[in-house]
N, CA, C and O of each residue as an XYZ file, in Angstrom:
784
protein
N     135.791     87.164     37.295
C     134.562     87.804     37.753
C     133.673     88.170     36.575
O     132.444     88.157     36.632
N     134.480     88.539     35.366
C     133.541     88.920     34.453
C     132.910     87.712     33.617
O     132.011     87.905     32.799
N     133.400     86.567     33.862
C     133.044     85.314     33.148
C     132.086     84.931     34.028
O     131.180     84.332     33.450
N     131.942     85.030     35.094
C     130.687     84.827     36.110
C     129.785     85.506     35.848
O     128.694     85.017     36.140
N     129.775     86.672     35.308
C     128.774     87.796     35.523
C     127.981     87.341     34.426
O     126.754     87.323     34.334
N     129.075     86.881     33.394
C     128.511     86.628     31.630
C     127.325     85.730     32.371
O     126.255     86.109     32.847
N     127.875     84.474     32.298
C     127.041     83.213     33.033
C     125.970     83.498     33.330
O     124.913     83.481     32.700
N     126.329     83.892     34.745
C     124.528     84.074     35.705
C     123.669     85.204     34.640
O     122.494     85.363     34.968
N     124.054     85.857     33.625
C     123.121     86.617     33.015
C     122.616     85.839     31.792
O     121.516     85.768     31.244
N     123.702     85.335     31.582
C     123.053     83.871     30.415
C     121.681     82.853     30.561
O     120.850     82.563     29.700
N     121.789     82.374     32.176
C     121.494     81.922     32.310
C     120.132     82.406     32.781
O     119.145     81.670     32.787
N     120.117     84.059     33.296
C     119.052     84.022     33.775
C     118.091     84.948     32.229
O     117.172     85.730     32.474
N     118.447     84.707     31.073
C     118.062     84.884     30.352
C     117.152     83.823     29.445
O     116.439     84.177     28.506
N     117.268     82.845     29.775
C     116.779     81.028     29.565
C     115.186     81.562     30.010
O     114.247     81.780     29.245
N     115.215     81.682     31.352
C     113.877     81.702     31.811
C     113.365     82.838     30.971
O     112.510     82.478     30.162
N     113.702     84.267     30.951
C     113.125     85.138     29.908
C     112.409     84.683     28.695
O     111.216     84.802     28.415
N     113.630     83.997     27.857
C     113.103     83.461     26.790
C     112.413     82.880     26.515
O     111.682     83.239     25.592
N     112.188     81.410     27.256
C     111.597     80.766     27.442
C     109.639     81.218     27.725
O     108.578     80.755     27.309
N     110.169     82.687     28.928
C     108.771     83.561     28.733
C     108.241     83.860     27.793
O     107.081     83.614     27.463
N     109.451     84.727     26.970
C     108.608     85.285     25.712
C     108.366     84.061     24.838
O     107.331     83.726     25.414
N     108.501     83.220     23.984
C     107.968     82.066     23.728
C     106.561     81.995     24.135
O     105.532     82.341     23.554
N     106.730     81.573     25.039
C     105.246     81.259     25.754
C     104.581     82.249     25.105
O     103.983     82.112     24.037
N     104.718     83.642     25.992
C     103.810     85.001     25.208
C     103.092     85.083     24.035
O     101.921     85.396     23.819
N     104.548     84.543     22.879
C     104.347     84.831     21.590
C     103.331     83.789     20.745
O     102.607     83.911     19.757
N     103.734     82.506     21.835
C     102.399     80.985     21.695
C     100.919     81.829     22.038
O      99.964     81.615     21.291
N     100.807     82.548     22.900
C      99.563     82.777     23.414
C      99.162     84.237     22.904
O      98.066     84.689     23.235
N      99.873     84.845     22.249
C      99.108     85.921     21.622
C      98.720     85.289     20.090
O      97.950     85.920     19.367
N      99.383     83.838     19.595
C      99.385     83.672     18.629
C      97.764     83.315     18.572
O      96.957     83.637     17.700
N      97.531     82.478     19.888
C      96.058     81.522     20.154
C      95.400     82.492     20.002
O      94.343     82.508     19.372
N      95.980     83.567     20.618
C      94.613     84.736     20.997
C      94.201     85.166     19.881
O      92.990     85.323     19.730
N      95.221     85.497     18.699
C      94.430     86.070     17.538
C      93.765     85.088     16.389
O      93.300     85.356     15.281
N      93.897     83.960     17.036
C      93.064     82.721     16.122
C      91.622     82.490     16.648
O      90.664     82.110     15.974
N      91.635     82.744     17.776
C      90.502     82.779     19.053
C      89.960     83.398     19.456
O      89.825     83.424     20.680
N      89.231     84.404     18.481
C      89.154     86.331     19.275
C      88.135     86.162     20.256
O      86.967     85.857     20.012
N      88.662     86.388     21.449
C      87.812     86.609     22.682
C      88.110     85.767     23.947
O      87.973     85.927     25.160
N      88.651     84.647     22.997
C      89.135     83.748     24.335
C      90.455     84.249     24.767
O      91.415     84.667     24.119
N      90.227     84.077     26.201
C      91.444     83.879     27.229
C      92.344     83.177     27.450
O      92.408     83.010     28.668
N      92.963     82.749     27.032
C      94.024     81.372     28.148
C      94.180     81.247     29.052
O      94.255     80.084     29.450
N      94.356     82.490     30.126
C      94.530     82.574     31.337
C      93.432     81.840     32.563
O      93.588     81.183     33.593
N      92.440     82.300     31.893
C      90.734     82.146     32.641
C      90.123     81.157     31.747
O      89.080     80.860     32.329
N      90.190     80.416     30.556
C      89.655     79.354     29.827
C      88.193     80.068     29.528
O      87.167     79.396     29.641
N      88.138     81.683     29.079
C      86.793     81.869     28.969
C      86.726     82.777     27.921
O      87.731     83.477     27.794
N      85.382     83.046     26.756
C      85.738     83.500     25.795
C      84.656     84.800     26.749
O      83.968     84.675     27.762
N      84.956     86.088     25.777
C      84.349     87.296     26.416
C      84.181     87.465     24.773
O      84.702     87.102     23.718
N      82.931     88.388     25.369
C      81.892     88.992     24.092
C      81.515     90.431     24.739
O      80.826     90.580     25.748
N      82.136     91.518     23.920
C      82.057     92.663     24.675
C      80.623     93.654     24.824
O      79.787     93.099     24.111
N      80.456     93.988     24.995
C      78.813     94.719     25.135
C      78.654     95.128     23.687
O      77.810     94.601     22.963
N      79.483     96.079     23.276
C      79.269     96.287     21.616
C      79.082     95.313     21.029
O      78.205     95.275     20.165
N      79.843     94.254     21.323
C      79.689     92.877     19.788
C      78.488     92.690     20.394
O      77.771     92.847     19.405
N      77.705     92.462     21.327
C      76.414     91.657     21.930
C      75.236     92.830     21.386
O      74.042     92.599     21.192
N      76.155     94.520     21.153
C      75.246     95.079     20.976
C      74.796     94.828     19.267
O      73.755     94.811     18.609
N      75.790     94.709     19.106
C      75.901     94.690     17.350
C      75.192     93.132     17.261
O      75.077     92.617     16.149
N      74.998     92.830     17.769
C      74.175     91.344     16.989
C      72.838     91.681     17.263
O      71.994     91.771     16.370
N      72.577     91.893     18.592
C      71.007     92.303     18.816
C      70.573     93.386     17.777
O      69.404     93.383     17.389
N      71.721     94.583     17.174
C      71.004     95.368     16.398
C      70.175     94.349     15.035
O      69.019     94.229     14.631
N      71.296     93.859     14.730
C      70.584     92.642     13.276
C      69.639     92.190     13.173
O      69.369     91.724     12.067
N      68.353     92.060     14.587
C      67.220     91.770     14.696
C      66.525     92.953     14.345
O      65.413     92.480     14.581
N      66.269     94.138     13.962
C      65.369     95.258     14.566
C      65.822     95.911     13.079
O      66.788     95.306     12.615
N      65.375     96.931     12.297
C      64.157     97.020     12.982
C      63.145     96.003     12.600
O      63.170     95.353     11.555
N      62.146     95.913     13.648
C      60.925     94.434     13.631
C      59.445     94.977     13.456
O      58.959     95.809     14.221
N      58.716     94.375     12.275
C      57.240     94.566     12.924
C      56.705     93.454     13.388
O      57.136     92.322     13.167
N      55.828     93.717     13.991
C      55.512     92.464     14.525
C      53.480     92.716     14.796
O      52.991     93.696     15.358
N      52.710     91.575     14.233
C      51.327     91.409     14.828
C      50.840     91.206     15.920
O      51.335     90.265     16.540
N      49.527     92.099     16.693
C      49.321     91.212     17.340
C      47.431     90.423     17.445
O      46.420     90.827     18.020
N      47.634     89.520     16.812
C      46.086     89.232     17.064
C      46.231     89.653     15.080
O      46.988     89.463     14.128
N      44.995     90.277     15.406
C      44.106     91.102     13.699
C      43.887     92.480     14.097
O      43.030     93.010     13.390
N      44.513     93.461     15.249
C      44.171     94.686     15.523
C      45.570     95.347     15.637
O      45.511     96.520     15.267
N      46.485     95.064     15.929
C      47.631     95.667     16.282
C      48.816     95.633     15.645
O      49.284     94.497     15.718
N      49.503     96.372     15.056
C      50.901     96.260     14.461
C      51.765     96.837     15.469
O      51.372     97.769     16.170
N      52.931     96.329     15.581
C      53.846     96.996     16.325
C      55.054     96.978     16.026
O      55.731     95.966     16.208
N      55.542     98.083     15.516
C      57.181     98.477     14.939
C      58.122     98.823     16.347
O      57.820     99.575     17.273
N      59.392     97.984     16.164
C      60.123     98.373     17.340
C      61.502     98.467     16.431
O      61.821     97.718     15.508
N      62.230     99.602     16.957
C      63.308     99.850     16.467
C      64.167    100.486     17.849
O      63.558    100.680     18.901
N      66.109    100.877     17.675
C      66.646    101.227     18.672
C      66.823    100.534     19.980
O      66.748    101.077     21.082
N      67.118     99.013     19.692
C      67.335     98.234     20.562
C      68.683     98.734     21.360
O      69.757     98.928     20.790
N      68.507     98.873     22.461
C      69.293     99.259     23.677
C      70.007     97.938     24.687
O      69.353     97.598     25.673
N      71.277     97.266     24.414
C      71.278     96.298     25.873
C      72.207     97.027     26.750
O      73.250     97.678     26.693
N      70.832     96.367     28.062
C      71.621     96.250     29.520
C      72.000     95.390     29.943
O      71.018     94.756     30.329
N      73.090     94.732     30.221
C      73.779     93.746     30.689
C      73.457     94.025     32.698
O      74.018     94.811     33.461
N      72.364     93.018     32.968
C      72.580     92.974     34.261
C      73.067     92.038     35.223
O      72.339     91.064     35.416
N      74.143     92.110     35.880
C      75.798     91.653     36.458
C      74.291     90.545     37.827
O      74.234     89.316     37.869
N      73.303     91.572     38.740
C      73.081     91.256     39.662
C      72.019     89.947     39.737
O      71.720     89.259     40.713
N      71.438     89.840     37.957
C      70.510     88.750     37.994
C      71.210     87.575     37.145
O      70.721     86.448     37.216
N      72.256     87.790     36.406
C      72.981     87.294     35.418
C      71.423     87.423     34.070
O      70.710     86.542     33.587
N      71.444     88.615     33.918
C      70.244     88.442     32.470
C      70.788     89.145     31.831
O      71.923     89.466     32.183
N      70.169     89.747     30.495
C      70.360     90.948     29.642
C      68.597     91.482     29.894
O      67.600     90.844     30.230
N      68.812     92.916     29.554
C      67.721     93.351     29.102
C      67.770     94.123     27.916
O      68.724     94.889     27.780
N      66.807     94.044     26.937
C      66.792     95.066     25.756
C      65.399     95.803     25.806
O      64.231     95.419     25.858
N      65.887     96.753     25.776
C      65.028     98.211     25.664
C      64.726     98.422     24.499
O      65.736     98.115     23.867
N      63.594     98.919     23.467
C      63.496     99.372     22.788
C      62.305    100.078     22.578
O      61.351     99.935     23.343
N      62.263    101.017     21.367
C      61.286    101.750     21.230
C      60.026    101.284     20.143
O      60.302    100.790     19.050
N      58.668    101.501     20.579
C      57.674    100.680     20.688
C      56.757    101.821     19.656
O      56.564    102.937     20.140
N      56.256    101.555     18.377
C      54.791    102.372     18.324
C      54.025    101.564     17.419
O      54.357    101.080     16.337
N      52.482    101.477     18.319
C      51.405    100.777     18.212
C      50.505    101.177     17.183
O      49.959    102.280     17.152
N      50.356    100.287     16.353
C      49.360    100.959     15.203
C      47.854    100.324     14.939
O      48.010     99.296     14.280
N      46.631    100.530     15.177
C      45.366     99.944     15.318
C      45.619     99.827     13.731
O      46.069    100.736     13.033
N      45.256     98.564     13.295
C      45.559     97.799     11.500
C      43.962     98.008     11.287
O      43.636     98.036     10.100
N      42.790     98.177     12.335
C      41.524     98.442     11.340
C      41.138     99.756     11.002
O      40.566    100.181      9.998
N      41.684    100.507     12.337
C      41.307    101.883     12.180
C      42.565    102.879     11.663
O      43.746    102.818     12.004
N      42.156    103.472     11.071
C      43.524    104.240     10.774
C      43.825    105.368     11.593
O      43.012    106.204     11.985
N      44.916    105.337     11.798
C      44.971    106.598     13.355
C      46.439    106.416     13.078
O      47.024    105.532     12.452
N      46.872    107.460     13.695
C      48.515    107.859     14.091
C      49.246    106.820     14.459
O      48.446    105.887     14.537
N      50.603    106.335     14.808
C      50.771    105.439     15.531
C      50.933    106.141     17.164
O      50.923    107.363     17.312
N      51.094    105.091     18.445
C      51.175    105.281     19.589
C      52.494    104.944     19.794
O      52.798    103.776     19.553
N      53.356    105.707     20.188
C      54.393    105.531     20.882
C      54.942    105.237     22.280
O      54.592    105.966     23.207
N      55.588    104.452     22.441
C      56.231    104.279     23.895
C      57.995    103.114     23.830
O      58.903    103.114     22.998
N      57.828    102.416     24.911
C      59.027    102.052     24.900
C      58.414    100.525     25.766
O      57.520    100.296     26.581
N      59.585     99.616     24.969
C      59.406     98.165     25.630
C      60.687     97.731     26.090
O      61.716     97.916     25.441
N      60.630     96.972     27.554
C      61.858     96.140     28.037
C      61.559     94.835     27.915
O      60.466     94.384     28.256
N      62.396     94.211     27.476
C      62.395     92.454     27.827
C      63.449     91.775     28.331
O      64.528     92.167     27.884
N      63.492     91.075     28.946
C      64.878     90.777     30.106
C      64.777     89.176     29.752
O      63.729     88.561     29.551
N      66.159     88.626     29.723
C      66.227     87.263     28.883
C      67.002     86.784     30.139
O      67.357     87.517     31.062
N      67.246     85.247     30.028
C      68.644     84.922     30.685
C      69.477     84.244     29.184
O      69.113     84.209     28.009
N      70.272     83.938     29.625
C      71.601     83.336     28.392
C      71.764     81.744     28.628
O      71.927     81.284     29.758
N      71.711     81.018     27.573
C      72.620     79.804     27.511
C      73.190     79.678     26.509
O      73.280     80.596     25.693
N      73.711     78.501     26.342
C      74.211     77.730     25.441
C      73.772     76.482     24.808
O      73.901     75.389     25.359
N      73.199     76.666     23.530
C      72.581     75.511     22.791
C      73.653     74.512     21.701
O      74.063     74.696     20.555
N      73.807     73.602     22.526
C      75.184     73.045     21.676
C      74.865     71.972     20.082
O      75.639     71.352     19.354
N      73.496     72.149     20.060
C      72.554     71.966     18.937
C      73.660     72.814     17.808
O      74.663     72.456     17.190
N      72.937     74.031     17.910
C      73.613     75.112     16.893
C      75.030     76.326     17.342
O      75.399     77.413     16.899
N      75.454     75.468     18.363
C      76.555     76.355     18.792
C      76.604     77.104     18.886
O      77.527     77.707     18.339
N      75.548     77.863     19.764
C      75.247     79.296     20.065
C      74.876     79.620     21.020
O      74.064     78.890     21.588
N      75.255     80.751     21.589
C      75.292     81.405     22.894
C      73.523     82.394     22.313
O      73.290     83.225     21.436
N      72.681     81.717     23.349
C      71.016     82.435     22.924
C      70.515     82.972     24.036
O      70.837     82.785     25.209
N      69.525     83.802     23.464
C      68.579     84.781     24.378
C      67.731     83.450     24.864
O      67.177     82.650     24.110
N      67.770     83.396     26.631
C      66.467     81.958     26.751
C      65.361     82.596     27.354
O      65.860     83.515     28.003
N      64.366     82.615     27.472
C      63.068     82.904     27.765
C      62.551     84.074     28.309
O      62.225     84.380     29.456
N      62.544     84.691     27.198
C      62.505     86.237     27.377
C      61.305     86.320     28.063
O      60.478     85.442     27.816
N      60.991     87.279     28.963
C      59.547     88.349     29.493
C      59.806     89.288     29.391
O      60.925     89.705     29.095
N      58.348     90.221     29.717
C      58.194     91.414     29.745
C      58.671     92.062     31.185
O      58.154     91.671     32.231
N      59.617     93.005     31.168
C      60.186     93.784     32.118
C      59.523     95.367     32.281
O      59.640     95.948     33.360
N      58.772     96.056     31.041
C      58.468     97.453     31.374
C      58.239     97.172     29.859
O      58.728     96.538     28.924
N      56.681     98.446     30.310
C      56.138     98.626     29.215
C      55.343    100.172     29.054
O      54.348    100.378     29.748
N      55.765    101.073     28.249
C      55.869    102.365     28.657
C      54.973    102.935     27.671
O      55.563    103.315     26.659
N      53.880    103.083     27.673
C      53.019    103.836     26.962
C      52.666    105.399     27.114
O      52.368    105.630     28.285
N      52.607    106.536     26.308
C      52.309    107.532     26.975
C      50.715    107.721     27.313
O      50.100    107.172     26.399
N      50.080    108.114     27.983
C      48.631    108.450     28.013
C      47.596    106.773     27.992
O      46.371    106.681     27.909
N      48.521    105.747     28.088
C      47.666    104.378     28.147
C      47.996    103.119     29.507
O      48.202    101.929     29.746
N      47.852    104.447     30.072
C      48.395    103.384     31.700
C      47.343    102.398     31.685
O      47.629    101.201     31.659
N      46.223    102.776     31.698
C      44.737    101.970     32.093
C      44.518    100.917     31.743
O      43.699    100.127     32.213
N      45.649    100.697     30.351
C      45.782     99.718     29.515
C      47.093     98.380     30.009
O      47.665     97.488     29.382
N      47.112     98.646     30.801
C      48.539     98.461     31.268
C      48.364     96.421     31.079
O      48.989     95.634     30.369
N      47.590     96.276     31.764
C      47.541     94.657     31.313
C      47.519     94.379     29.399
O      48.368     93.714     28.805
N      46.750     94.835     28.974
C      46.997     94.613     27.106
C      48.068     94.435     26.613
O      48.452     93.604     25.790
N      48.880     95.739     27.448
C      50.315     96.458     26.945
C      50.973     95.285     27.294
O      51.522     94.661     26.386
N      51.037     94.797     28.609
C      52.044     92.938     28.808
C      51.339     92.321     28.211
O      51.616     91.583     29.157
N      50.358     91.577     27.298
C      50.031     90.974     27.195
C      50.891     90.831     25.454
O      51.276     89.836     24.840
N      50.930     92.274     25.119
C      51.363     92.405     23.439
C      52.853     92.346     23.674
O      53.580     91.898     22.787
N      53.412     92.827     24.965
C      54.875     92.684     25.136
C      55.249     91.253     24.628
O      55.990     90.924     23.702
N      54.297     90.268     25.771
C      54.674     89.040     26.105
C      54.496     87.783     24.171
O      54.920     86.715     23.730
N      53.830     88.647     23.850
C      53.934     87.903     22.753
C      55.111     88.546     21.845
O      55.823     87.693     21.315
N      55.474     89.995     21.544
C      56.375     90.411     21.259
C      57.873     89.661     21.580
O      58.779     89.561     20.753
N      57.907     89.241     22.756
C      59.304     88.629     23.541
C      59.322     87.675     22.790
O      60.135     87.766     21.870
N      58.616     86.621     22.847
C      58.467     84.976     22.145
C      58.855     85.415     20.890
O      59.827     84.768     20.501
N      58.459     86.313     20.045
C      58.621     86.404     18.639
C      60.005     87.304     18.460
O      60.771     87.003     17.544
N      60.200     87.998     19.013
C      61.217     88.982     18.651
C      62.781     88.059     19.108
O      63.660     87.913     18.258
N      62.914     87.592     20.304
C      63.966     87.311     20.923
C      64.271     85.634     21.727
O      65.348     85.194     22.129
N      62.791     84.919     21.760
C      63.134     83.953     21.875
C      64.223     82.856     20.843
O      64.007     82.507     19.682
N      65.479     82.471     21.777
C      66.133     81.477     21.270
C      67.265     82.858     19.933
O      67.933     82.689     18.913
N      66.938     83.890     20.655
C      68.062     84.568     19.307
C      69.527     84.734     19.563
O      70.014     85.178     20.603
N      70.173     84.333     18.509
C      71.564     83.776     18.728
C      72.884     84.755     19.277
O      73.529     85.277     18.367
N      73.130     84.912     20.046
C      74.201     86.494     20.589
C      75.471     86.384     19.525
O      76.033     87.283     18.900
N      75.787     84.550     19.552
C      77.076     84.554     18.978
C      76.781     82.962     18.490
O      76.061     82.195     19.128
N      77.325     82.693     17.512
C      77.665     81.218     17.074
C      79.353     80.863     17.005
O      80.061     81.768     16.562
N      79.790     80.027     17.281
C      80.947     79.112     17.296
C      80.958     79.183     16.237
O      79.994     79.154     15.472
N      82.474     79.329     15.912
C      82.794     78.642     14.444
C      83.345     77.217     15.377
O      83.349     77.182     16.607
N      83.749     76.203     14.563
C      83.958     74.680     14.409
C      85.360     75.238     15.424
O      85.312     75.280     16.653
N      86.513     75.619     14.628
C      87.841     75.463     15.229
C      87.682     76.407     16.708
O      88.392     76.127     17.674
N      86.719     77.496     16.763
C      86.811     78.302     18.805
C      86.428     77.387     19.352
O      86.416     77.693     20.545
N      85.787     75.528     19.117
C      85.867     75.001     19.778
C      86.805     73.479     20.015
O      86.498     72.380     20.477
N      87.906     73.977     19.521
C      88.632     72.557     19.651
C      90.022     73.369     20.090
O      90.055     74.508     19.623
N      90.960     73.066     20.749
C      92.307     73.904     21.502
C      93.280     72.620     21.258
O      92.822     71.529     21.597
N      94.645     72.669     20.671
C      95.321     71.467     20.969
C      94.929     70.257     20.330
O      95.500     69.228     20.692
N      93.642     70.165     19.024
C      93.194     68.774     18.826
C      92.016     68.296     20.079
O      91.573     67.148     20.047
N      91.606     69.181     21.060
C      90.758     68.543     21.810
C      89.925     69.435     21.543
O      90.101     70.555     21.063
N      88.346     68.543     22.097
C      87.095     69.358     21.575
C      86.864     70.377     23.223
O      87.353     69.930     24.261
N      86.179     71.552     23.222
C      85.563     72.335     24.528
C      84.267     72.274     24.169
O      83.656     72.205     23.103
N      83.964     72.322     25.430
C      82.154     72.601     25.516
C      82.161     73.790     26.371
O      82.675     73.867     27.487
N      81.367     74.962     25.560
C      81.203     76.171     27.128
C      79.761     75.526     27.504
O      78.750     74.928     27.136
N      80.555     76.185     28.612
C      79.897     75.944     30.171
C      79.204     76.971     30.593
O      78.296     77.228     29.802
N      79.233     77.543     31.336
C      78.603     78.569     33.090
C      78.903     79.994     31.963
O      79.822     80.305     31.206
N      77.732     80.534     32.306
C      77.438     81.835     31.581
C      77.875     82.726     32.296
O      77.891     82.149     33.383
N      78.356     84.027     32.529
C      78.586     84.893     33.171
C      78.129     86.693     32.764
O      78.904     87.439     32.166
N      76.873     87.067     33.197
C      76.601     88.407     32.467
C      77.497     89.481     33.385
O      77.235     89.570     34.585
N      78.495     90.245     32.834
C      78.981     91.670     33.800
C      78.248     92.722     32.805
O      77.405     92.663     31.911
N      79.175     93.903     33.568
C      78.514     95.061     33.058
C      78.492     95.453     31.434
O      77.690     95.826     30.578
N      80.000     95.098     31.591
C      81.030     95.325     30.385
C      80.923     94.079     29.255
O      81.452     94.301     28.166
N      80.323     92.892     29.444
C      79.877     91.968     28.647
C      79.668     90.513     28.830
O      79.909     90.157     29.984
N      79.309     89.611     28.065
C      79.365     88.339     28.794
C      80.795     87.552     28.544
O      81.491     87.739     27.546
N      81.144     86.570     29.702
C      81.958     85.567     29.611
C      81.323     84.148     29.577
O      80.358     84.061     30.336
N      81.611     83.049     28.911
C      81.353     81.965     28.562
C      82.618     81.412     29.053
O      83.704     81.876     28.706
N      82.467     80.280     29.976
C      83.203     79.210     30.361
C      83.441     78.257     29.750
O      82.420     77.647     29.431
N      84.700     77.654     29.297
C      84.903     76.249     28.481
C      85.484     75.231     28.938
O      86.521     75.382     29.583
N      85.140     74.411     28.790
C      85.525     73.123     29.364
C      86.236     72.008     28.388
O      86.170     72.264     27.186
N      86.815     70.970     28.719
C      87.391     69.836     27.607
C      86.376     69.133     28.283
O      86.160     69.059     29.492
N      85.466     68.355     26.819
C      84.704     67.721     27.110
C      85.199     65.773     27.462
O      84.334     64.970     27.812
């Protein structure tokens, strides 16, 4: 009886092992691969890292025309799950470049969607607009204000890179991946990969 007992515990220790193996294969991938999954074939980029790259743009000045300067600093992202976009918030103050005056303060949104440009292997901001544009005391102005957003977007965030590939996050096994299908949640984006 006790030579039986040995056995069937021997044996059902095979499959264990055999688990951990596996495990120890796939935590190995995971820390060569930071972000990708094995389970789901999808790499995740957490709101901080997405936040931390958008900070690297800012702070920005930016022209508009021959009358307007505009400094934006304190880029804010919202990851929104219900349109699959991002939006970045930031804070806005307007400076007339002929007249000298104070600057004007307020706050700008621009809402992007995401792809993937397999050009430069990068997961990019694609065609940003103006979402909200918050001036104090210059509602009246309210068309100008999109109009300086909308050139702001093109310059500030069109085509800007969230994340670049290195060479090896895209090859698994000797085979090459292509991500695929974008996914914005709350908590950050997922990128889908495929064997091409």
């Amino acid at each position: 009886m006790f030579r039986t007992l040995t056995t069937a515990l021997s044996r059902a220790r095979r499959p264990l092992l055999a688990f951990a193996v596996a495990a120890a294969s796939v935590a190995t991938l995971g820390t060569a691969h930071a972000g990708y999954n094995v389970w789901t074939g999808e790499y995740t980029f957490t709101k901080g890292e997405l936040q931390s790259a958008i900070d690297k743009r800012f702070p920005a000045t930016l022209r508009y025309g021959e009358l307007v300067s505009v400094q934006l600093s304190n880029p804010r992202l919202v990851l929104d799950q219900a349109s699959n976009r991002v939006t970045t918030q930031m804070d806005a103050a307007l400076t007339n470049t002929v007249l000298p005056s104070p600057p004007i303060n307020g706050t700008l949104a621009l809402n992007s969607g995401v792809r993937y440009d397999a050009t430069r292997r990068a997961v990019l901001l694609d065609n940003p607009t103006v979402q909200d544009v918050q001036v104090q005391g210059m509602s009246e102005y309210r068309d100008q204000l999109n109009a300086i957003g909308a050139v702001v977007a093109q310059q500030l965030l069109k085509d800007y890179p969230l994340y670049t590939f290195k060479p090896d996050e895209l090859r698994f096994n000797g085979k090459d991946v292509e991500p695929g299908a974008i996914t914005v949640a709350p908590d950050g984006i997922r990128v889908q990969v495929n064997l091409r």
